[in-house]
N, C-alpha and C positions, 0 to 999 in steps of 0.2 A: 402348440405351435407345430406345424408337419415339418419333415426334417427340409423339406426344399426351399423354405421360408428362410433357412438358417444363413446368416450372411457369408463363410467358410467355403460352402456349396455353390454358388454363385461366383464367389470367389474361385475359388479350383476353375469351375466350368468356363471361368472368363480367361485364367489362365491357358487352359487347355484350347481353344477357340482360338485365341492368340498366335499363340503355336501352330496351330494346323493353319493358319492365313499367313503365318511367316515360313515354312515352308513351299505354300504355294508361289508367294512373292519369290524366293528364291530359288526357285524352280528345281525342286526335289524330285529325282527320278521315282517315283512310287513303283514301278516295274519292279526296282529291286526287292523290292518289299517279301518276301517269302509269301504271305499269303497270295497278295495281289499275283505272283508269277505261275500260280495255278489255276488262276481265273482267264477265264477269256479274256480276250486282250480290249472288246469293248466292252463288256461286261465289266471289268476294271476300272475303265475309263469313267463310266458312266458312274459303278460306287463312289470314286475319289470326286467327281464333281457335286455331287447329290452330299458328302462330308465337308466340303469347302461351303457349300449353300448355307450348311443347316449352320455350320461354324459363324458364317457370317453372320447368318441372321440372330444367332446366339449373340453377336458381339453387339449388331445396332441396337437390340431388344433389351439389354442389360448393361450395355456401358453408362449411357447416362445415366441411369440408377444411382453405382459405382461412383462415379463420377460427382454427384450432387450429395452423396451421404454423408 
């Protein structure tokens, strides 16, 4: 079994995903972020959206899974 099959890993990842979509819902300034405020300011923009995408698509792609197991 590869370790990405392990139900734990999926887990975390859903957790994590969760997280980063409920920040976005509550509109977290990421500016503050230390990394982010050395980045260009679209260049930032574009990372934190392109991190919400992948997060999302992490949660439609695996929740039902989760959800029916």
């Amino acid at each position: 079994m590869h370790w990405m099959d392990e139900p734990i890993v999926t887990t975390v990842g859903m957790m994590l995903a969760v997280f980063r979509i409920y920040l976005e819902v509550v509109s977290f300034d990421f500016q503050r972020l230390p990394l982010t405020a050395k980045m260009n300011p679209e260049q930032a923009l574009r990372f934190h959206k392109m991190g919400f995408y992948f997060s999302l698509g992490y949660f439609i792609t695996f929740a039902p899974s989760l959800l029916l197991a």
